[in-house]
N, C-alpha and C positions, 0 to 999 in steps of 0.2 A: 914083695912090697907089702905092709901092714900100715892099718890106719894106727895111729896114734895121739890124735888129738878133735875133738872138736871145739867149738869157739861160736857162739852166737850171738849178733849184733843186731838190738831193736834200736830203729832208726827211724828219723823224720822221713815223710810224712806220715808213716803207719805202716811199715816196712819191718818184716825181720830176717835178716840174712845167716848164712850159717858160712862159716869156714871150715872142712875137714882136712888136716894134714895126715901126710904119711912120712915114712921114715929114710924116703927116697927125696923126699922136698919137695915131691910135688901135691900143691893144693888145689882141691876143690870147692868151689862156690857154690850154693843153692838158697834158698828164697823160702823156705818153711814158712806160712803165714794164714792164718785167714782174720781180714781185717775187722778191726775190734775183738781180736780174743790172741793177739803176739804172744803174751805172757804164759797162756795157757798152750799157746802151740809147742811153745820155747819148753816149757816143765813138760813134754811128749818127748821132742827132741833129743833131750838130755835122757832120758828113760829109754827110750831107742839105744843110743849110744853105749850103754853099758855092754849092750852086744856084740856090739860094731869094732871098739876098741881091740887091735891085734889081728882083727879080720884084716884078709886079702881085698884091696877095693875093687879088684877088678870081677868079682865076682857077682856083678848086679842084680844078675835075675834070684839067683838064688838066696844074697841078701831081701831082695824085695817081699818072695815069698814067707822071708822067715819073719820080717817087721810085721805083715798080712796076717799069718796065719800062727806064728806063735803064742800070741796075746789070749790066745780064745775068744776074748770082745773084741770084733774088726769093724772096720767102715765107719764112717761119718767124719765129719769136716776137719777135725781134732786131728785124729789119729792119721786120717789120710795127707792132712794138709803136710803134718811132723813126716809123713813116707817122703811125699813129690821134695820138698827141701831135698832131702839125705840122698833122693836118688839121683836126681839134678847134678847133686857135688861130686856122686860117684862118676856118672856119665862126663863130667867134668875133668875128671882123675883123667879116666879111663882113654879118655881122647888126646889128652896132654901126655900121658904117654906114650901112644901110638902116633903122637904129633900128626892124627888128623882130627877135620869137623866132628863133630858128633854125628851127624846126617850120613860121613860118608859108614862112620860100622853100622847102619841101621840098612845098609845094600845103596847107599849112593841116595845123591837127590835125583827128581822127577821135575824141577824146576829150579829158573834162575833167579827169582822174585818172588815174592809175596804180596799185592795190595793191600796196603791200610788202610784205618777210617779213623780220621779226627770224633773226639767227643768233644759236642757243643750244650752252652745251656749248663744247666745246674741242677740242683736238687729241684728245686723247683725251677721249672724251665722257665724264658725270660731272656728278650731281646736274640730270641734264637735265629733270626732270619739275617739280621745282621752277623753273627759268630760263625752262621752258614758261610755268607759271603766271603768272610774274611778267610774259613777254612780252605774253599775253594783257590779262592788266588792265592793260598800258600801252597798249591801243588797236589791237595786230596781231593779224591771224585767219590769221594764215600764220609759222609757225613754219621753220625749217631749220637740222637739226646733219649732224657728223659719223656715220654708223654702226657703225663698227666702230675697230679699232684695227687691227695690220696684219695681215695673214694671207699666210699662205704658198700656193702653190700649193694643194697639198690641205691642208686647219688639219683642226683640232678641231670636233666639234657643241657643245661647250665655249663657243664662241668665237661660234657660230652660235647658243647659248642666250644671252648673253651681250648680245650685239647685240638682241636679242629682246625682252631684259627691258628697256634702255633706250628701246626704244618704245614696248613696252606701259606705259609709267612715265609716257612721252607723252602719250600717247594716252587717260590716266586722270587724268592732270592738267586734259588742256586741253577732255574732252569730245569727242562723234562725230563735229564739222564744223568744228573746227580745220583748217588745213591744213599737212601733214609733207610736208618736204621732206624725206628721208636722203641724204645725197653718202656717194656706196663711195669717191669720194676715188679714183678708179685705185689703191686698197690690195689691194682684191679681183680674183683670178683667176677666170678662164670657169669654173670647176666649182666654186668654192665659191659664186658669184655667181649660178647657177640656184639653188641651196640657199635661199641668204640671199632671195631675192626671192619664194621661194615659201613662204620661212616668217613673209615681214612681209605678205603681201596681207589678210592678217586686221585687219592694222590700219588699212587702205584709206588708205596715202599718197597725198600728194599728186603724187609722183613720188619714183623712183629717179633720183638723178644718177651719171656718170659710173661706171655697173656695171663698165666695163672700161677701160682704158687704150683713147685713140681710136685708138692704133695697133692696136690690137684691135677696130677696131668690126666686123669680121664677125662675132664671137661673136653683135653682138647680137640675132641672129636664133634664132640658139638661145637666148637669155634672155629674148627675147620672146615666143617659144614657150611657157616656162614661166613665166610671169605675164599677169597683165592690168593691172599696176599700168604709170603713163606711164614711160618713158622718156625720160631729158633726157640731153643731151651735149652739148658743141659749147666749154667753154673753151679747150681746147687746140688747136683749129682756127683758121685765122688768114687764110681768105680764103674769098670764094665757090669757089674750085677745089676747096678742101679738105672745102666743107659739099657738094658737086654731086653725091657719090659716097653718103655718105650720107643724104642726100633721095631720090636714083631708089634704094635699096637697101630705104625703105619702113618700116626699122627700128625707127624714131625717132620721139617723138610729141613731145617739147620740143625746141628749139635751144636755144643758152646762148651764142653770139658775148659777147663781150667786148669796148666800146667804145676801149678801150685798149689790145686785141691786136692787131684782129682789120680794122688798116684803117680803122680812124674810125669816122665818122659817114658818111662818104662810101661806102663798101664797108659797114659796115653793117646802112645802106638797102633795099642792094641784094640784101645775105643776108635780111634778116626778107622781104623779096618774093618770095624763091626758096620759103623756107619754106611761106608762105600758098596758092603754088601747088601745092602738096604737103599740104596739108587740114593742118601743122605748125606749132604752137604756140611762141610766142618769149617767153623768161624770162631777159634778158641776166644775163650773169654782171659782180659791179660788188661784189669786198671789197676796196675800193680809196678813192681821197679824192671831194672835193668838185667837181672838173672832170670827173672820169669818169661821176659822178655825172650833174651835168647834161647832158653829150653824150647819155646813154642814154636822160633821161628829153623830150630835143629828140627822139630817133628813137620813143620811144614812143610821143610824142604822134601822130604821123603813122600808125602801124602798128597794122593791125586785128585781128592776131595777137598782138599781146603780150599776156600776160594776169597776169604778176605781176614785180615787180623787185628785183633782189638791189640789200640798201644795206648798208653798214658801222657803221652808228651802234652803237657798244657791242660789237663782234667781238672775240674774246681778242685777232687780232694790235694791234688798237688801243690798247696800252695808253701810257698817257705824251701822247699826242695822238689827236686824233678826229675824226671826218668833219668838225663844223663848227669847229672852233678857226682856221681858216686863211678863216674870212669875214666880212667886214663886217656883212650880216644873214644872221642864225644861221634866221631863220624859215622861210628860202626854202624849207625841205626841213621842212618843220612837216607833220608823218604825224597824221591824223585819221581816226580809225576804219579804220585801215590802209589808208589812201591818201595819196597825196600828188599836190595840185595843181600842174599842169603851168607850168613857170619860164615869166612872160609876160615879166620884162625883156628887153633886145634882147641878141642876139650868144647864150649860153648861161644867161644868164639870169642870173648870179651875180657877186657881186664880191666880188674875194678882197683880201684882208688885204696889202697887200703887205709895210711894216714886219714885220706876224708871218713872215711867208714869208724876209724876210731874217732874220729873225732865228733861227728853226729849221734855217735853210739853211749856218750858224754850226756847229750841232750837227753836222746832216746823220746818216746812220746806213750802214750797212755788213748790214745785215736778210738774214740767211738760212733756208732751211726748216732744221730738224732732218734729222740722219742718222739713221736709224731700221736697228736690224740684227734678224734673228731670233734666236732660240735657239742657232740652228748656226754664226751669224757671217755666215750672207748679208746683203747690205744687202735691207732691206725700203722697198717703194714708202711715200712719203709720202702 
């Protein structure tokens, strides 16, 4: 079997999907993206591809290492986001013709389920106690918003009451044993981030995400110091080199790899293993479509550390299209009592719309974050 074609569709809401065919007819699907920069993932992609073209797909690892290591400049968001698509489609291949899961060539699952957690609230958070509510009686026991809006180096106790009362608004909504996720969103600096995390342990989240920008992660020993609440980080991380430092540093009680950043399913793997060697908890990070989706809940299945999974279903960037609009059966990803059973079809488990997929691909979109500035005119972290 040889690949023989690739094909990439940027799509509503901020989506770039990749098709890979071979010359047996069977195709593979993957997700290459990192949101606000499609375009430039897509021009990687295609640059990848010249290699790939005639290759054998079922050769993953070794494809992997040569995308990795041939270039001589590796790592960062770009190049890694352009790997996890390509390796996604191969693992896709690969399963479709063994007509089984992906979970089971990776030595079988270790589970039947995965828990998810609805995203409530918006960029800026806002009537969150309510969107609590409503998450809960649609079946999720794990909730996760924004916490703050942006803050300056040193801000306001303003802003830090503020933040406070949209959790306690949570946390009165949904009941003692909901689970809060807050993301600092890297908006919060190391001194107002020991404040903010020592004035929400009253509410006993279920983790802090991202207290610091991870160019910052040595802070977070000084923010672990000041709380008992978990620790999660790891979106903006984009290989096991980059999770290595923060594992032996001890800091950390969740990881967040991204199946779409951070090196596929293939890399990964091999990050949620590093993790579990490290007594560390894996909650992939996934506000993204329907292939990134499946890839993470194929590594889930396998991984005895994961314990909860980011989905998109209903997220403000969603608006106009949604996780399942782009699939044949919409049930695949049917959340029951906040779980979702693990994709048994072969390859990733799902099949996509393709008609739909050209046809949004027509639209296509141009998706960026907001520029957020302070008071004084500095730009503020998103």
């Amino acid at each position: 079997m040889k690949i023989t074609k690739f094909e990439t569709f940027i799509v509503p809401p901020r989506w770039l999907f990749l098709k890979i065919e071979t010359d047996e007819g069977i195709v593979g699907w993957g997700e290459p993206v990192i949101e606000g920069r499609a375009a430039t993932v897509k021009a990687a992609v295609e640059e990848l591809s010249e290699y790939l073209i005639g290759k054998d797909p079922l050769r993953i690892e070794d494809h992997w290492q040569v995308m990795y290591r041939a270039g001589f400049y590796r790592g960062g968001p770009i190049l890694m986001s352009a790997i996890s698509g390509i390796d996604q489609a191969l693992w896709d291949i690969k399963g479709k013709y063994l007509n089984a899961p992906v979970y089971e060539l990776m030595g079988g699952a270790c589970r039947d389920s995965v828990r998810v957690y609805s995203w409530i609230g918006g960029d800026r958070p806002s009537d969150v106690g309510k969107a609590a509510k409503e998450a809960v009686e649609a079946g999720f026991t794990a909730v996760k918003m924004n916490g703050t809006e942006e803050l300056q180096y040193i801000d306001s106790y303003q802003k830090i009451d503020e933040a406070v009362e949209r959790i306690a608004a949570v946390r009165e909504a949904v009941g003692d044993y909901i689970g809060i996720g807050i993301d600092f969103h890297g908006r919060v600096h190391k001194p107002m981030a020991k404040i903010l995390a020592k004035e929400l342990e009253q509410f006993r989240p279920m983790f802090i995400e991202e207290p610091v920008l991870p160019e910052n992660n040595e802070a977070l020993r000084e923010i672990a110091h000041a709380t008992n609440i978990p620790i999660a980080t790891g979106e903006r991380m984009f290989s096991k080199w980059d999770f290595k430092k923060l594992l032996e540093d001890g800091y950390v009680d969740i990881i967040q790899p991204d199946l779409s950043h951070a090196g596929g399913i293939t890399e990964c793997k091999k990050i949620f293993a590093m993790a579990e060697a490290y007594d560390v908890a894996v909650a992939p990070h996934c506000p993204l479509g329907p292939i990134a989706l499946a890839s993470c809940l194929q590594v889930d299945g396998t991984s005895h550390n994961v314990f909860i999974q980011e989905q998109s279903l209903g997220i403000h960037y969603n608006q106009g299209s949604d996780l399942l609009d782009y699939l044949n059966d919409k049930k695949v990803f049917e959340y029951k009592d906040g779980y979702v059973d693990l994709l048994k079809g072969p390859g990733l488990g799902i099949s996509m719309n393709e008609e739909f997929v050209n046809e949004q691909a027509k639209e296509g979109h141009n998706w960026k974050n907001p520029v957020w500035r302070h008071k004084d005119g500095t730009v503020a972290e998103w």
